[in-house]
C-alpha positions as CSV (number, residue, x, y, z in Angstrom):
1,X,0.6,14.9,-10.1
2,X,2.8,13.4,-7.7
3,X,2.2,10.9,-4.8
4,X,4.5,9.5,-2.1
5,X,4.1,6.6,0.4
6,X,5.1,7.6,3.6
7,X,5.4,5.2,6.4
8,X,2.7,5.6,8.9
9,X,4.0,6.6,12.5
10,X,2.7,5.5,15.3
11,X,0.6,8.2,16.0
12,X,-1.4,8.3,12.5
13,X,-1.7,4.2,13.2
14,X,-3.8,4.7,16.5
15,X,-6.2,7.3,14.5
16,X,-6.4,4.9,11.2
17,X,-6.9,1.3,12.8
18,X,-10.1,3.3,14.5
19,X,-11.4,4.6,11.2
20,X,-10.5,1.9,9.1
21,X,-11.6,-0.7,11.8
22,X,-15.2,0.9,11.6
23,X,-15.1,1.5,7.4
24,X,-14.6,-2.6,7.6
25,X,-17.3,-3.1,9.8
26,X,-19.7,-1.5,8.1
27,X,-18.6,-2.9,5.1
28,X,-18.9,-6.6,6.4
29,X,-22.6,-5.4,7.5
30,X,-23.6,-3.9,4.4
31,X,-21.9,-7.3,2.3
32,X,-24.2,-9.3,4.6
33,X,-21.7,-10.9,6.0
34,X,-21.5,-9.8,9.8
35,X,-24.8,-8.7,12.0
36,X,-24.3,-4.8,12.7
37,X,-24.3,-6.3,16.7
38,X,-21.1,-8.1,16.3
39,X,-19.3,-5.7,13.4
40,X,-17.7,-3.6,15.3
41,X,-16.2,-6.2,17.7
42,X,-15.2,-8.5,14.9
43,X,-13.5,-6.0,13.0
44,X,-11.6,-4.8,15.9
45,X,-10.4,-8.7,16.3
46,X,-9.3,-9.1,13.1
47,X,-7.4,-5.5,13.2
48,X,-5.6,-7.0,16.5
49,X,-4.8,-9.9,14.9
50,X,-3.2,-9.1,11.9
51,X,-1.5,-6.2,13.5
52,X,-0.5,-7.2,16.9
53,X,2.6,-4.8,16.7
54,X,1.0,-1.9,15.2
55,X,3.3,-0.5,12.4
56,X,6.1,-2.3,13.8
57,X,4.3,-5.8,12.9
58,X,6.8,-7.8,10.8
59,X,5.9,-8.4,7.3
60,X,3.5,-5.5,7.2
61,X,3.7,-2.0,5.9
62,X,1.3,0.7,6.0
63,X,1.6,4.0,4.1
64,X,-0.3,7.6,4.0
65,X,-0.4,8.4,0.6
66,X,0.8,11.8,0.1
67,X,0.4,14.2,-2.8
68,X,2.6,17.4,-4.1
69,X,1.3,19.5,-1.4
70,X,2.1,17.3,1.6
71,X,-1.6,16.3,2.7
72,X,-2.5,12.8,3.0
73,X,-5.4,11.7,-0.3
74,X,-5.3,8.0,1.5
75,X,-3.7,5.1,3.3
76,X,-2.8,1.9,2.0
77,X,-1.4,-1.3,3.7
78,X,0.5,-4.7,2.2
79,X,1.4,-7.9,4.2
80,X,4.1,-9.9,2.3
81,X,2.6,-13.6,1.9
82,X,4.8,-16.3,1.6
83,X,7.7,-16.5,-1.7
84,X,7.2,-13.7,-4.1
85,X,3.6,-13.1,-3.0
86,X,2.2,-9.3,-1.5
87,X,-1.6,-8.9,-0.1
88,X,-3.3,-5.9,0.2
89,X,-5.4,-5.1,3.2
90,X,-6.4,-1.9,2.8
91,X,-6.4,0.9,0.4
92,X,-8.7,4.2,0.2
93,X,-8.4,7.0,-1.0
94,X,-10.0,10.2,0.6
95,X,-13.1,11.3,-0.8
96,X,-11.9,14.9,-1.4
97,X,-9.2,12.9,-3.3
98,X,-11.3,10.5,-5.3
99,X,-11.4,10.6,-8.9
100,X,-8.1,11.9,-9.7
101,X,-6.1,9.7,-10.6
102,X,-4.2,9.3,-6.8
103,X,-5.6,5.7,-6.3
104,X,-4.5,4.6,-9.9
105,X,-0.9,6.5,-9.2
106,X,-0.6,4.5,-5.6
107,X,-1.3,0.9,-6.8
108,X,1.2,1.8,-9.4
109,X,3.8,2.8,-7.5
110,X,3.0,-0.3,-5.4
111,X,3.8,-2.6,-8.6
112,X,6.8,-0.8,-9.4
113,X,8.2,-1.4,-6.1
114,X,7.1,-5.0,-6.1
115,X,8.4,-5.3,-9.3
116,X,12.1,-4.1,-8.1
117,X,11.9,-6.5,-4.9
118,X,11.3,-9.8,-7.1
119,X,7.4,-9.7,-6.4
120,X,5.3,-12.2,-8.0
121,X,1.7,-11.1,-7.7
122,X,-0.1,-9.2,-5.6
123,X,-3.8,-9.9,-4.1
124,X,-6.3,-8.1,-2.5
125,X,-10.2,-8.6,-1.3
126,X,-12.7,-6.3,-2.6
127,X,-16.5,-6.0,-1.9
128,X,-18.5,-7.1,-4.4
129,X,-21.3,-3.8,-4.3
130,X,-17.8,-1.6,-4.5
131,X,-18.1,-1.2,-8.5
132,X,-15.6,1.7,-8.5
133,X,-12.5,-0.1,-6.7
134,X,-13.2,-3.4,-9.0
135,X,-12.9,-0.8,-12.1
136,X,-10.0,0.7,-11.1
137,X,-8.1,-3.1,-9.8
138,X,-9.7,-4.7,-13.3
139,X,-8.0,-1.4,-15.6
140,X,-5.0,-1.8,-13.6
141,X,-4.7,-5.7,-14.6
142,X,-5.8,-7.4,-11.3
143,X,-7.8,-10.7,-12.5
144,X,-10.7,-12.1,-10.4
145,X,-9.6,-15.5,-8.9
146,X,-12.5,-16.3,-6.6
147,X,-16.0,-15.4,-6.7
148,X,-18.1,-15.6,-3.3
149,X,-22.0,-15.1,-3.7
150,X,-25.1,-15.4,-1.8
151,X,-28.8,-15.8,-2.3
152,X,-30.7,-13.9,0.3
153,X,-33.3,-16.2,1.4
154,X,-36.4,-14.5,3.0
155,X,-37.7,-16.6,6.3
156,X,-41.2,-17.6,5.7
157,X,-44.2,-16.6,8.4
């Protein structure tokens, strides 16, 4: 199995930051960490902010991953931060896609082309209830450097 990073046009980038914007959301709801009021909005924000210039934003770079056939199995986008230093915003695989090997194969691919452009490290945020991405990031050799948690407290009568 093969699987090439193709820049993202224009186009695609309107369609993702839509989907992606709204996979956040949800995400930040079901973390706990947004109301699902304000989600979508603050998603949408943060999406602006980071990429005021849509794929033309300098410093970031957003890829469909493609696989023998041509069809995209995911997405996956990298902001260079500071000296030496890449972060990962977002990466997903397709679920049609999923447990093949193509999200192991991209974040491989990513570390050999860090590795050739003098890249030190290379970060990324992950959900705590997404067990299968923290698999895959721990088998690949990503180490936890931060741990957030919370104690739901119930509000008394």
């Amino acid at each position: 199995m093969t699987l090439t990073l193709h820049s993202m046009s224009p186009t695609r980038f309107a369609a993702y930051v839509q989907a992606s914007s709204l996979d956040y959301a949800a995400q930040n709801v079901r973390a706990g960490r947004w109301s699902a009021e304000e989600a979508e909005a603050r998603a949408a924000a943060d999406y602006a902010q980071l990429l005021p210039q849509g794929v033309e934003t300098p410093g970031h770079h957003l890829y469909l991953l493609l696989d023998d056939a041509g069809q995209e199995a995911g997405v996956l986008w990298y902001a260079e931060r500071g000296e030496g230093e890449w972060f990962i915003y977002d990466f997903a695989v397709h679920p049609p896609f999923q447990g093949q090997g193509y999200g192991q194969r991209a974040l491989e691919s990513l570390r050999e082309l860090a590795q050739r452009q003098g890249v030190r490290s290379i970060g990324l945020h992950v959900f705590g209830h997404n067990d299968r991405a923290r698999r895959l990031y721990e088998r690949l050799g990503f180490e936890t450097v931060s741990v957030l948690m919370r104690l739901a407290v119930p509000l008394s009568p």
